[in-house]
C-alpha positions as CSV (number, residue, x, y, z in Angstrom):
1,X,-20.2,6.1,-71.9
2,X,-21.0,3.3,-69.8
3,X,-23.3,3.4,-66.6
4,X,-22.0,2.5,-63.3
5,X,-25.0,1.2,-61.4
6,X,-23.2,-2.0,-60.8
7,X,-20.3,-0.7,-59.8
8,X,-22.0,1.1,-56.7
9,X,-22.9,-2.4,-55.8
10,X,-19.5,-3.7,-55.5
11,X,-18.7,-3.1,-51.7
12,X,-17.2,-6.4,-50.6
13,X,-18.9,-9.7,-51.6
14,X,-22.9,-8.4,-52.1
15,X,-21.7,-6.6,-54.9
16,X,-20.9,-10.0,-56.5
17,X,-24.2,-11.5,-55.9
18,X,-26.1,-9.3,-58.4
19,X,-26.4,-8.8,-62.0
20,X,-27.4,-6.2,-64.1
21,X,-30.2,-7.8,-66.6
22,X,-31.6,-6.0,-69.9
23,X,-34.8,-7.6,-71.7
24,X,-36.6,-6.5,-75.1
25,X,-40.2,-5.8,-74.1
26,X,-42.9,-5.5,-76.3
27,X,-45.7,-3.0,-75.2
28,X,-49.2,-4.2,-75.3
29,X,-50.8,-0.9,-76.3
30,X,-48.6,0.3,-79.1
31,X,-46.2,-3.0,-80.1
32,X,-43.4,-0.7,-79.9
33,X,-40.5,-3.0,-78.0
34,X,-38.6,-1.1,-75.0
35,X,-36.0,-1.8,-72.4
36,X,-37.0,-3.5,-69.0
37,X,-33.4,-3.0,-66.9
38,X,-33.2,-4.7,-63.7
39,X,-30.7,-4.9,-61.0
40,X,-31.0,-9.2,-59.3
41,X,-29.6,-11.7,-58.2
42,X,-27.3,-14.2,-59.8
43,X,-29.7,-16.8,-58.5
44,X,-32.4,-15.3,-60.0
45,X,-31.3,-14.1,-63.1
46,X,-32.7,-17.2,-65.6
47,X,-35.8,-17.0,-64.3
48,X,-36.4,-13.4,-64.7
49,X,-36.3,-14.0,-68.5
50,X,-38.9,-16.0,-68.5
């Protein structure tokens, strides 16, 4: 089943402003890749990929 973290964001417009953002992370030590989630803004959701 799905999560609803976003959807306890939506009260009115703030709710709109954010996205929910999933990135592949490889880990330094054992260069196994993981998971980084992230709750930001819409704004700011390009640059947190990079």
């Amino acid at each position: 089943m799905a999560k609803k973290a976003v959807a306890t964001l939506q009260t009115g417009n703030a709710g709109r402003n954010h996205t929910k953002c999933i990135k592949m992370v490889k880990s330094p030590k054992t260069g196994a890749y993981f998971f980084q989630e992230e709750i930001v803004e819409n704004e700011k959701a390009l640059a947190y990929f990079k």
